[in-house]
N, C-alpha and C positions, 0 to 999 in steps of 0.2 A: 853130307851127313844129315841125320835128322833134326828137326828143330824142334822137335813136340815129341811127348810120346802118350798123350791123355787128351781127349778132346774133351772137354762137358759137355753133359747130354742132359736137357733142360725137359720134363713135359710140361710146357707151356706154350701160348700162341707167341710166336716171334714180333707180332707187330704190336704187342703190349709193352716191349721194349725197343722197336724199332720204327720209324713211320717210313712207310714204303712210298717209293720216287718211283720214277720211271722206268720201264721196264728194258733194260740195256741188252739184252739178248732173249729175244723171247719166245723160239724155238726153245730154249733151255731153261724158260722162267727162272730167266735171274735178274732182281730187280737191284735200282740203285737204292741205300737204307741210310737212314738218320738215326743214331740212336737218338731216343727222347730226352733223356738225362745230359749227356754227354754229345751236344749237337755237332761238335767237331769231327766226331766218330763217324766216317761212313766206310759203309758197307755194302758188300754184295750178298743178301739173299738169294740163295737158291730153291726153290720148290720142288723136289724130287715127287717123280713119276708115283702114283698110290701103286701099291706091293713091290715095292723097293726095298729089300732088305738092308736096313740100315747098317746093322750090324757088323756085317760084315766087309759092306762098301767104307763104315770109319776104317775095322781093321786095314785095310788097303792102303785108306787113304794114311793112313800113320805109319805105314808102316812104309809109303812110296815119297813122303815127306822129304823136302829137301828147297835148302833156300832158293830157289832157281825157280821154285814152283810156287802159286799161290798157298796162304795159309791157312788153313780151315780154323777158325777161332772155336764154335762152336756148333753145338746140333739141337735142335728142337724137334719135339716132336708132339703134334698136337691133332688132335680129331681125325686120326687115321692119316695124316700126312704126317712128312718129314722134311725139316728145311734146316739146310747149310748154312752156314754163315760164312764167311770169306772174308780175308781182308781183300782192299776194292784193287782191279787192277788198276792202271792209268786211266785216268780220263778225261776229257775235254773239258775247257771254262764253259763253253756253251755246253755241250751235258750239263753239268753242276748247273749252270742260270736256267739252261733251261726244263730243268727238274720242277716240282711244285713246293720244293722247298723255298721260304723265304732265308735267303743268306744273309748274313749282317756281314756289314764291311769287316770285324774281330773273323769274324767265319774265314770267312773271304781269305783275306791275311795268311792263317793259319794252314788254307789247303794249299796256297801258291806260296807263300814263303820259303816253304825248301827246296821250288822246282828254283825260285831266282837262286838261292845261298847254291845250287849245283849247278847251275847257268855259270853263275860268275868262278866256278870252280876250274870249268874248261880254259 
C-alpha cells in the first residue's frame, strides 16, 4: 500500500538545509546528506538530470510508493535543477566515517543502535 500520498516541493537550494558527503552512486548523483539542523538525519540526495520533468516523475513516484521501496521525503527545486531527497538506504560504518562528516560518538550511537537492538533480535 502507499505510505505517502504528498511529497513537499521546496524552491530552495537543498544544501541550505543539508551538507552534502559523499557521493554514493555517482552515475545517478546521489549523494550521502547531513541535515544542518538535525545532524542525525541523514539522507540520500538525488540530483536529477536538467529537463526532467519533475512533476510528473513525483506523480509516479507517489503513486508507485510502497513500504518495500525507498521513501521520497521531499523535492527541491532550485536554478533550474531538481533534487530528491530520500530516506538513506543501508550503509556501511566506513561510508559514514568515511564521509567528510565529523560524527560525534551521540551520532554514532544513534545510527548503529537500532542495527545492534535488531542484531540482538535474531
Amino acid at each position: 500500500g502507499a505510505r505517502s500520498s504528498k511529497v513537499l516541493i521546496l524552491n530552495e537550494d537543498p544544501w541550505a538545509d543539508y551538507e552534502k558527503g559523499i557521493e554514493i552512486f555517482p552515475k545517478r548523483h546521489i549523494f550521502l546528506a547531513r541535515h544542518r539542523e538535525n545532524k542525525e538525519e541523514l539522507v540520500h540526495v538525488q540530483r536529477l538530470e536538467e529537463g526532467v520533468e519533475t512533476r510528473p516523475l513525483l506523480t509516479t513516484i507517489i503513486r508507485l510508493s510502497h513500504r518495500s521501496f525507498l521513501r521520497l521525503l521531499r523535492c527541491y527545486q532550485y536554478e533550474g535543477l531538481a533534487f530528491l531527497v530520500w530516506e538513506p538506504v543501508e550503509l556501511s560504518l566506513s561510508q559514514i566515517v568515511g564521509s567528510k562528516y565529523s560524527i560525534r560518538e551521540a551520532e554514532l550511537v544513534s545510527i548503529v543502535w537500532p542495527v545492534s537492538t535488531d542484531l540482538r533480535a535474531i
